[in-house]
Backbone as CSV, one residue per row, in Angstrom:
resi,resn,N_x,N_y,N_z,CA_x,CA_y,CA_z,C_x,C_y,C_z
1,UNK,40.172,-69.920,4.155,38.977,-70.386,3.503,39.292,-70.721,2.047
2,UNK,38.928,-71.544,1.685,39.000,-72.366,0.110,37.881,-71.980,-0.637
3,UNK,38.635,-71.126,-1.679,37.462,-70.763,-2.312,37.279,-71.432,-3.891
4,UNK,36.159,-71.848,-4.914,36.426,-72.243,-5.794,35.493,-71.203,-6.698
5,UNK,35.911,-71.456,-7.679,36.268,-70.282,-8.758,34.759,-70.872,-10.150
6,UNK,33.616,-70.302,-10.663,32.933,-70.941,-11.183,32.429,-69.835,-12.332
7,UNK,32.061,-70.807,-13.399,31.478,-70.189,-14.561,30.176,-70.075,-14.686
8,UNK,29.332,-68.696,-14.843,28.093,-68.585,-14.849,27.891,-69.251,-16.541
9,UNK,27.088,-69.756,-16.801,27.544,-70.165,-18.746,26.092,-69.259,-19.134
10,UNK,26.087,-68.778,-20.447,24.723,-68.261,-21.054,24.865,-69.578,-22.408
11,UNK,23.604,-69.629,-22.329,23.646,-71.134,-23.752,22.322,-70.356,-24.355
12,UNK,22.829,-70.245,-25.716,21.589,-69.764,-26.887,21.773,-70.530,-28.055
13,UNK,20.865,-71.407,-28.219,20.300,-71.914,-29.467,20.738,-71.199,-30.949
14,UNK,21.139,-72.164,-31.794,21.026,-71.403,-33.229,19.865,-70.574,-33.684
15,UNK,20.089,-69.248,-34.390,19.036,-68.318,-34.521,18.138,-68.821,-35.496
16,UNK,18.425,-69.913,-36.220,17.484,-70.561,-37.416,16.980,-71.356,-36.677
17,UNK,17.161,-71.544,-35.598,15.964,-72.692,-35.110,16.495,-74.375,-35.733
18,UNK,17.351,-74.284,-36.170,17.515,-75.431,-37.221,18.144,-76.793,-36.043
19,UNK,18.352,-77.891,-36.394,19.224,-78.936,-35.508,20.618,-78.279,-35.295
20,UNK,20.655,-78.742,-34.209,22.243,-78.359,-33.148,22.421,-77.996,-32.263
21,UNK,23.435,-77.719,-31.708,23.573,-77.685,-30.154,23.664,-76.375,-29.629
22,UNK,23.498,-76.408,-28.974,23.269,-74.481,-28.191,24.845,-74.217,-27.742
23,UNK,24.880,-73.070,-28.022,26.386,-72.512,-27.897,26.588,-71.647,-26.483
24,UNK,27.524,-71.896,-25.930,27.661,-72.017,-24.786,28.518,-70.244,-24.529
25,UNK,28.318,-69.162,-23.932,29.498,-68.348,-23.578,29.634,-67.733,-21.906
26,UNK,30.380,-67.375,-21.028,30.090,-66.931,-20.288,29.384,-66.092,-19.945
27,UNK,28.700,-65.997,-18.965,27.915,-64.775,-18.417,28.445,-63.838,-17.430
28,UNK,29.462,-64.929,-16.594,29.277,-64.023,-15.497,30.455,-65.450,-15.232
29,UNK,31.611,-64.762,-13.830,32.444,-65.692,-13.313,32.493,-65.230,-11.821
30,UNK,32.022,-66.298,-11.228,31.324,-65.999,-9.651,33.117,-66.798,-8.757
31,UNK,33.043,-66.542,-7.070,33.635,-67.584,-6.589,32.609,-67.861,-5.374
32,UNK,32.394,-69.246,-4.894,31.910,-69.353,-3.614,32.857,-70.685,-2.652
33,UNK,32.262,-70.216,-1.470,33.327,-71.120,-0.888,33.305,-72.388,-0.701
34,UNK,34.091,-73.122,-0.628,34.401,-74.712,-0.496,33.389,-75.294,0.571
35,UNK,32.552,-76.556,-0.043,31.509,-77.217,0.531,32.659,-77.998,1.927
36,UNK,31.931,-77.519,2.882,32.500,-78.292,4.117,32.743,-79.329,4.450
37,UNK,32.063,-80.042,3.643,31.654,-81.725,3.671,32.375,-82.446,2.480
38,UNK,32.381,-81.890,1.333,33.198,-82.017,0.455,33.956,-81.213,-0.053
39,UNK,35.482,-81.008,0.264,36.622,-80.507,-0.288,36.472,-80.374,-1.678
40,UNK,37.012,-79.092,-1.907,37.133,-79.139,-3.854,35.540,-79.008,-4.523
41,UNK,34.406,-79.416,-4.138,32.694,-78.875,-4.181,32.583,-77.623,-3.419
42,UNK,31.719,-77.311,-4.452,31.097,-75.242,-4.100,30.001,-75.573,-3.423
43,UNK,29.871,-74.621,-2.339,28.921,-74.992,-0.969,27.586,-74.566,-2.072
44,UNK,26.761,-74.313,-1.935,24.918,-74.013,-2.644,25.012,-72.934,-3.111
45,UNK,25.841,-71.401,-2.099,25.539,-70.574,-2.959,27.565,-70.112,-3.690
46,UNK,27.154,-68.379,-4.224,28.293,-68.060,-4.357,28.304,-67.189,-3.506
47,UNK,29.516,-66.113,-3.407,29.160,-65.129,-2.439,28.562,-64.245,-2.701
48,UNK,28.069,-64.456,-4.120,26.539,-62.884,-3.909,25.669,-63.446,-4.381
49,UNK,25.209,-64.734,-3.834,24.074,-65.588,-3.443,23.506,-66.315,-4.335
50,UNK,24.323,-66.410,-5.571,23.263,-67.314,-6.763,23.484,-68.597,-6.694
51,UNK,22.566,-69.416,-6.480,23.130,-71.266,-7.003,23.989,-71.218,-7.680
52,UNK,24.838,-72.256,-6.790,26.015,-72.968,-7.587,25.580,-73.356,-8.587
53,UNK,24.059,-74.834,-8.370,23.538,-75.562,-9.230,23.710,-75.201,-10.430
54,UNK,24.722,-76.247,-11.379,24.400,-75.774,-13.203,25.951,-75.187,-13.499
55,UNK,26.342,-74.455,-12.299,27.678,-73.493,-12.980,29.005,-74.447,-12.806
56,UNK,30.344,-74.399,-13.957,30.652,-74.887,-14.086,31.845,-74.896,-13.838
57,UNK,32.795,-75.544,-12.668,33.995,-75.035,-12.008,34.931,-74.247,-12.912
58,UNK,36.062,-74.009,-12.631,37.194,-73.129,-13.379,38.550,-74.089,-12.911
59,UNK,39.380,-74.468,-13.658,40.504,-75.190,-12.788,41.609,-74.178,-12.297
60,UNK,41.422,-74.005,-11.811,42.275,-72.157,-10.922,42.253,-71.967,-9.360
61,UNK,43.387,-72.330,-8.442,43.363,-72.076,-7.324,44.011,-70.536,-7.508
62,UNK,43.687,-69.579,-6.257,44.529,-68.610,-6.192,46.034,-69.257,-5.144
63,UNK,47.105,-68.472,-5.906,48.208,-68.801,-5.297,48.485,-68.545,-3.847
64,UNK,47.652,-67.883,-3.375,48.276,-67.420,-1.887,47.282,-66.296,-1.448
65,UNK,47.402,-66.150,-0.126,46.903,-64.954,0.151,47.255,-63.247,-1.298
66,UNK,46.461,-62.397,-1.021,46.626,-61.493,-1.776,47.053,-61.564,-3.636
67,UNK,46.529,-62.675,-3.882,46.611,-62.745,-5.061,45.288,-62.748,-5.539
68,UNK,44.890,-62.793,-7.229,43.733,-62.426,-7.688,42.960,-63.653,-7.303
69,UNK,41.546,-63.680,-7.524,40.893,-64.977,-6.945,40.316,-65.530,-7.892
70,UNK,40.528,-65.185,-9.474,40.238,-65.309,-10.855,41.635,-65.128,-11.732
71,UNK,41.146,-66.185,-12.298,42.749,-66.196,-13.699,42.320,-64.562,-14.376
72,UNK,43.359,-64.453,-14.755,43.666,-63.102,-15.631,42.507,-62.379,-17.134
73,UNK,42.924,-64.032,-16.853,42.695,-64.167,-18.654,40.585,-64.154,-18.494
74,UNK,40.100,-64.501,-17.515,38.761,-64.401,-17.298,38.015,-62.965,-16.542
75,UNK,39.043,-61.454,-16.149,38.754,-60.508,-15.445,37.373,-59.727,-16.156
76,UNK,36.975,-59.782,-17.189,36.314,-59.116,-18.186,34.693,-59.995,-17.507
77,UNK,34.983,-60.966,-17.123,33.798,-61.385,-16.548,33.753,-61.574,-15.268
78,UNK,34.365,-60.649,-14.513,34.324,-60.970,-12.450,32.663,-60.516,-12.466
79,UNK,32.334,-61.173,-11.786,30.745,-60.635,-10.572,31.221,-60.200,-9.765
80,UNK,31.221,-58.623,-9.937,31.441,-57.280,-9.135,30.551,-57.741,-7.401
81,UNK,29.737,-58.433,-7.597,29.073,-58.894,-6.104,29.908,-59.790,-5.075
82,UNK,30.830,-60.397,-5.878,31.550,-61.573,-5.489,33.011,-60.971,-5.031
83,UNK,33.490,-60.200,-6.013,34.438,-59.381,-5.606,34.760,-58.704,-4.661
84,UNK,33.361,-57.694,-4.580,33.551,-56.925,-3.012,33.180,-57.990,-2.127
85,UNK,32.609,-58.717,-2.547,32.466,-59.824,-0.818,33.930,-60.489,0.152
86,UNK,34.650,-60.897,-1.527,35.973,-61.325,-0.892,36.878,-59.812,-0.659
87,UNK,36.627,-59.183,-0.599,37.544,-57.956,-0.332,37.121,-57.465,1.368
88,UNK,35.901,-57.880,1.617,35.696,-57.537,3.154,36.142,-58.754,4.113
């Protein structure tokens, strides 16, 4: 199964209210599995059920069976829901 790897984003506005763009940080880093119909697209949900809609891929395949299913460098933000899903 092909799984793809996605960024929950949190976006908050400058605290002055003033002109500019909302700053973007992670929330949360989900995986769900590969849309059937389209290769490389995240099917609707993730595996602990939130819309894809909005979240924003990761360029990260896992290498192989038994390897992590998230880059390294992003572990501080796994969705503990998503995790145990791919572990069963």
């Amino acid at each position: 199964m092909a799984i793809i790897v996605l960024q929950e984003m949190d976006k908050q506005m400058p605290s002055d209210f003033g002109l500019g763009a909302a700053a973007s940080f992670i929330a949360a880093v989900h995986a769900a599995p590969a849309d059937p119909d389209v290769p490389g697209d995240p099917d609707d949900r993730t595996f602990c059920g939130r819309p894809t809609l909005g979240m924003e891929p990761v360029p990260y395949e896992p290498a192989g069976p038994g390897a992590p299913w998230l880059p390294l460098n992003m572990r501080g933000w796994e969705c503990p829901d998503c995790a145990a899903a791919l572990r069963t």
